[in-house]
N, C-alpha and C positions, 0 to 999 in steps of 0.2 A: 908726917902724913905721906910723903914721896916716895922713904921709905918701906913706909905699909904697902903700897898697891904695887910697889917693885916687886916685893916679897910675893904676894899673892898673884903677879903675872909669871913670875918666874915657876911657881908651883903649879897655876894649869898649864902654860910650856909643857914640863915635865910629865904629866899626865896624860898629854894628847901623845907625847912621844910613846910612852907606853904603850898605849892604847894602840897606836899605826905599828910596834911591832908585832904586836899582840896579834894581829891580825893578819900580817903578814907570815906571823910563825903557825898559826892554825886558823887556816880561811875554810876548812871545811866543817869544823865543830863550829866556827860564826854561822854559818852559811845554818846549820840542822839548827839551831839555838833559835834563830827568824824564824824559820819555817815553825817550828813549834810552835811559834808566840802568836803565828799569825793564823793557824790551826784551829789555836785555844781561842782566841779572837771571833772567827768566823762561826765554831762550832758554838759559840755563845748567843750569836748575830740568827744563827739559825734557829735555837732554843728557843728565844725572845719570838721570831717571825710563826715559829708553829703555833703559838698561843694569840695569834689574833684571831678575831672574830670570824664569823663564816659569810661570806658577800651574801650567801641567799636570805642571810636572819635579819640581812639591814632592812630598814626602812625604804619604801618605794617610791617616787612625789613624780607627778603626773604635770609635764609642763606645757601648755602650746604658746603658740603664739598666731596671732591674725597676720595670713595673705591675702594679698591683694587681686583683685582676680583680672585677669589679662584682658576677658569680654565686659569689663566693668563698663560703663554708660555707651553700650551699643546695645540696638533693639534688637531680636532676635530675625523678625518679621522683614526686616529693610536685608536683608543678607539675601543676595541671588540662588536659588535653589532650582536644580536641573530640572527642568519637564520630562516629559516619558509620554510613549509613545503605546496604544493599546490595540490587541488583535484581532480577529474574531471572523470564523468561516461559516458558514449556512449551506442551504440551499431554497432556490428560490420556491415558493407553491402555490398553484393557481389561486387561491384564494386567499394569497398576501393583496395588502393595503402597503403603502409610504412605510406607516406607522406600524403594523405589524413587524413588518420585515424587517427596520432598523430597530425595535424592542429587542428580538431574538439575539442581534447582534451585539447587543448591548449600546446601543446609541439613544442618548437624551439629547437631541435637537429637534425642536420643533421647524426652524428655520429650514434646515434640511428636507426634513418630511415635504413641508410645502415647495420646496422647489423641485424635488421627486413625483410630486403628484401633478403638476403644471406642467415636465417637462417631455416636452415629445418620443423621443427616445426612448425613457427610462419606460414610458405607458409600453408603447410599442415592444419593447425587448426583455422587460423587466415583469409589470404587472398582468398578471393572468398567465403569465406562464410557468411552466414547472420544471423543475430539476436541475436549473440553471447554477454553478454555483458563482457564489457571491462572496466576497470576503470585506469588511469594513477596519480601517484605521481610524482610529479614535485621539484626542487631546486624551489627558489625564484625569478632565475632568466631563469625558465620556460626549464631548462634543466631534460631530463628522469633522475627520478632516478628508478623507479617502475611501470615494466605494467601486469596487471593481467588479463588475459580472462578466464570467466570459461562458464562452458558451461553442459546440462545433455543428454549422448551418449548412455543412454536405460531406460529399467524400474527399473534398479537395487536397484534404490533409493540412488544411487552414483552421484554424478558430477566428472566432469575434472577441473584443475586449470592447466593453462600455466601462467609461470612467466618469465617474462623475466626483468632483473637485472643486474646494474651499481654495477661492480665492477673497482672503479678508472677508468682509461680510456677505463676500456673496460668492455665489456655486456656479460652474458653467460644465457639462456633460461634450464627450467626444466617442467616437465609435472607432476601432482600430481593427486590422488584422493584421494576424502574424502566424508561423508556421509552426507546427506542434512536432512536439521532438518524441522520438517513437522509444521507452524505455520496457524494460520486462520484469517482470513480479513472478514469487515461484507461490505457489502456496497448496493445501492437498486438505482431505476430510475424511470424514468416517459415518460410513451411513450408518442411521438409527432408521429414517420411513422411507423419505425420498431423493434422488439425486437434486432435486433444489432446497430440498429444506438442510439437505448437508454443506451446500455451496454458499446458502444462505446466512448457515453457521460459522462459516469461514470466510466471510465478506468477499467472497468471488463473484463478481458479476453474472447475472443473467446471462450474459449473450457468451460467455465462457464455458457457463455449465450446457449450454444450447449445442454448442461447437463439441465439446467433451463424448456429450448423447449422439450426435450424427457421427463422428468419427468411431465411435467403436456401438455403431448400433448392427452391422452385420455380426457382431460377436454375441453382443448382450440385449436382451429385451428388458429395457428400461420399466417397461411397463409390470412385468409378470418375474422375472428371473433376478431383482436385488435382494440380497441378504444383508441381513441385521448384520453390521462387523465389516462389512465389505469397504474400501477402504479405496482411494484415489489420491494422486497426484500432479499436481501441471505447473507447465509452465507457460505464462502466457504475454504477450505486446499492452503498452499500456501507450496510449497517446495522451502526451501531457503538455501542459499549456501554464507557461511558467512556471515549471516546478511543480506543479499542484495534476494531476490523471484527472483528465477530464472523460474518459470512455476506453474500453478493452479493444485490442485489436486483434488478431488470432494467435490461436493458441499453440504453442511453439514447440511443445511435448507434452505427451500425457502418460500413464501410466493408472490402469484401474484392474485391481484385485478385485475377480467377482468367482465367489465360491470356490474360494482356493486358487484360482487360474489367475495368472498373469495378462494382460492382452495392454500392450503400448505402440507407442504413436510420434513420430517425428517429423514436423513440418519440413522440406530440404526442396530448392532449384538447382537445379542443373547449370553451369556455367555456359551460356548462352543460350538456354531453353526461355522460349516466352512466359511460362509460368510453373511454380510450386505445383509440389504434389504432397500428402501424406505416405510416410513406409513406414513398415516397421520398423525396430530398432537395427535388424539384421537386413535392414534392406531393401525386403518385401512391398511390393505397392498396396496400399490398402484403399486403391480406386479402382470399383468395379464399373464394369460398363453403366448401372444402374442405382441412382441413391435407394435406398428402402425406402422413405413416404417423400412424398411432393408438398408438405407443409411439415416446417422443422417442427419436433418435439411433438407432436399432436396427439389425439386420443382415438383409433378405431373404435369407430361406434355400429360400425355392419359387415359383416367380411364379405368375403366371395363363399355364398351358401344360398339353402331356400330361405328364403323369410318372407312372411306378413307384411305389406305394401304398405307403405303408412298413409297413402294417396286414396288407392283403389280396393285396399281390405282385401286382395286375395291375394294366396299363396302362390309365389313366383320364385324365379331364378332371380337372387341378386348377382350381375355380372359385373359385379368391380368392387370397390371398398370405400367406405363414407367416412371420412377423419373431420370431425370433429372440432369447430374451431371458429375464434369469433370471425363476423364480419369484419373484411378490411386486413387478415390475415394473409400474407405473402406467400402465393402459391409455384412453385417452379417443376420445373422442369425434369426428371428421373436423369434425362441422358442428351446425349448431343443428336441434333437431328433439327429437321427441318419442319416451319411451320404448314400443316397442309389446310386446318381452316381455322378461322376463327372468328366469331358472329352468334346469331343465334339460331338453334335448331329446337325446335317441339319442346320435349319436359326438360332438356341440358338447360334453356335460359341459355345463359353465357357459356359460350363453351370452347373449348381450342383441343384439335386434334395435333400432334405431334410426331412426326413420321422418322423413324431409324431406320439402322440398316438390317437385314436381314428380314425385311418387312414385318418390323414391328412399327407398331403404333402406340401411343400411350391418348388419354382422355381425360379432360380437366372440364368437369360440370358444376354448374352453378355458380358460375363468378359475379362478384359484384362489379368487377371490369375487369376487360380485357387491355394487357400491356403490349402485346404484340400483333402483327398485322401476318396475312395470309403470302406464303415464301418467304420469310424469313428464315436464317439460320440463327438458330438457338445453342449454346451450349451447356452442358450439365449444372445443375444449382441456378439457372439463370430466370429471375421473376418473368412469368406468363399471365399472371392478374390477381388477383385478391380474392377471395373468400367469401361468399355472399348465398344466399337463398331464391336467386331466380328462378324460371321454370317449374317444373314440381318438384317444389321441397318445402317441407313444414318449417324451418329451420335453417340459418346458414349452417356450412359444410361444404365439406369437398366431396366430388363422387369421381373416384379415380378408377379409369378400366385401363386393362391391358389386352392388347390385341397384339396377336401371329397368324398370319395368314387370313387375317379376318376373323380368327375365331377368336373367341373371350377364354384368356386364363387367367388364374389367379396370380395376383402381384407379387404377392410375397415367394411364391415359388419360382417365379422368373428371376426377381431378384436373385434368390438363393442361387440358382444357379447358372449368374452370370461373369464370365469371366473376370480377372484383375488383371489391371494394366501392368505393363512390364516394368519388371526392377530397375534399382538403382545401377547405371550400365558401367560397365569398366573402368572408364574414360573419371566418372564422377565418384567413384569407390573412394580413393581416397580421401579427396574433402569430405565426401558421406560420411568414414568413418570418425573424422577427427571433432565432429559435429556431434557425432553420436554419441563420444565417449566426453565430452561435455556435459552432455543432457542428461549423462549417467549419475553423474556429480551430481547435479543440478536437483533434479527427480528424487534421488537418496537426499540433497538434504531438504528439500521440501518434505518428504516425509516425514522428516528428524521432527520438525516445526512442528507438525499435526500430532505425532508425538507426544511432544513435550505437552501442546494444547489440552489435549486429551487426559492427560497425568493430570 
């Protein structure tokens, strides 16, 4: 048996000898002989893998499983959710109520109302009067926390603030002043009828379109001479009061296309001069010795001609001109000069004569009072009394004469032909012009605005 396994270790001995020389006499036919085998192998492995099935054809199985959710046993209701805060502007109108006033602005307190209606203040500064505006803060769930009315009670260049304010259940009111900050708006229109129903369309204030019309009223007759297309622009002072424009202040440049023609307008002071004047944009003053009417904006209802006496029924000389305009209207003054009466004379009622120089006179009949007293000195634009129907007149109005030498001329011709103040002087040329070429901007793109509105 010992023999046997000798015999057969000796023969694979022998064999494996072989085999290592074998290999070592041709290691590169070994070497392509593997590669072959492992070729035929793979290319097999490949054959086999192209005949599986196609993943799209298998079967699909739809698995979930239950999560847990993170808001699980908490109430939705107990979780702190932010408040907010709500806004709302108005303006006040003489026949608001508590409750009116705070409906408009969206406010549900009754609590409120009642302590607005009890509260001295609010009666006095709030109820019954008009234009005032008001702005309300609200809870979320439309409860007063904050009401503000502010309002401007002269020329001081001050406003009023009334607050009235939720403390916890209950309210207490306070009255404030503070000084209003002077900002400017540009904005322009396009006449379709009238210069207010254009200004009107453009939300420009009354007392802007007022100022617009006496500044370029030696040029244009507002009354008779606008064209359908005709076209303006300005720039004007806005007094504001926290943020919010509580009233217009003057208008700072203008520009008005009227039938083709150009005619503009630039507010400018002189560096150490007491007061402003209007130029044109080249410089020009556009202050004549005399304004055109003695009541802004008004209506000529009788000129300087014969006419039918609406008194005495016969045909007379009328010697002055009748404008037109309610009781209580602010009547002034054409020009600088001195007052020589004022009181009452025969059919004037109220009357105030006005003495210039080169002895002219001017005459303001029918007042419903007079504002100035006998030797005063009066300057251009400056109120002499109000508007009213005393003496003989069927009707308030003003009866305005002009007097030279005593004789009676017609107004409108004097005006026409009274000089303008002198230009912008030397001295003030250059701030002039760097102002003006400002207002050029300014003016062009208020235009653009009106423009686009118009589109």
């Amino acid at each position: 048996m010992i023999h046997g396994l000798t015999t057969v270790r000796t023969a694979s001995t022998a064999l494996l000898d072989r085999l290592s020389r074998t290999i070592q006499q041709h290691p590169k036919r070994i070497t392509a002989a593997v590669a072959a085998l492992l070729l035929t192998g793979g290319g097999g492995a490949f054959a086999v893998a192209s005949f599986a099935p196609d993943p799209a054809e298998l079967p699909v199985r739809m698995v979930s499983y239950p999560v847990e959710s993170l808001a699980e046993n908490l109430v939705l209701g107990e979780l702190d959710a932010p408040g907010f805060s709500l806004f709302r502007s108005e303006q006040v109108r003489s026949s608001d109520t508590p409750e009116s006033l705070l409906q408009r602005l969206g406010v549900a307190d009754p609590a409120a109302a009642a302590f607005m209606r009890g509260d001295t203040p609010v009666r006095q500064n709030v109820l019954g009067r008009t234009g005032r505006a008001v702005s309300a803060e609200t809870t979320d769930d439309h409860r007063l926390t904050r009401l503000t009315v502010r309002w401007v009670p002269d020329d001081s260049g001050s406003f009023r603030r009334l607050i009235v304010e939720r403390n916890g259940d209950k309210f207490s009111s306070r009255i404030e002043t503070a000084k209003m900050t002077v900002g400017s708006r540009l904005a322009g229109g396009i006449i379709h009828s009238s210069l207010f129903a254009a200004t009107d369309a453009s939300n420009i204030p009354d007392g802007v379109a007022v100022q617009m019309a006496e500044l370029f009223s030696g040029n244009i007759d507002f009354r008779r001479s606008l064209r359908k297309g005709d076209r303006f622009s300005v720039v004007y002072e806005t007094l504001e009061a926290d943020g919010e424009p509580l009233s217009s202040g003057r208008v700072l440049s203008a520009e008005f296309v009227n039938n083709g023609k150009t005619h503009q307008a630039l507010w400018f002071q002189e560096q150490g001069a007491a007061k402003g004047a209007y130029y044109t944009l080249d410089g020009e003053s556009m202050r004549r010795a005399y304004l055109t009417s003695p009541v802004e904006f008004s209506r000529v209802t009788s000129g300087f001609k014969m006419r039918m006496h609406p008194i005495l029924k016969t045909w007379r000389a009328h010697l002055g001109t009748d404008f037109a305009a309610p009781s209580g209207t602010s009547v002034r003054t054409v020009g600088d000069g001195v007052v020589e009466f004022a009181g009452v004379q025969n059919g004037f009622g109220n009357v105030v004569f006005v003495k210039h120089r080169n002895q002219h006179v001017t005459v303001y009949a029918h007042l419903s009072r007079i504002d100035v007293r006998q030797g005063q000195s009066v300057e251009q634009g400056q109120t002499l009394g109000a508007v009213g129907a005393t003496g003989w007149a069927t009707g308030p109005h003003l009866h305005f004469e002009f007097r030279v030498n005593g004789v009676h001329q017609d107004p409108q011709t004097i005006v026409a032909q009274s000089e303008a103040a002198a230009p912008v002087s030397a001295a003030g040329r250059p701030a002039f012009e760097r102002l003006a070429s400002n207002m050029r901007i300014q003016l062009s793109a208020a235009a653009l605005v009106e423009q686009a509105s118009a589109d």
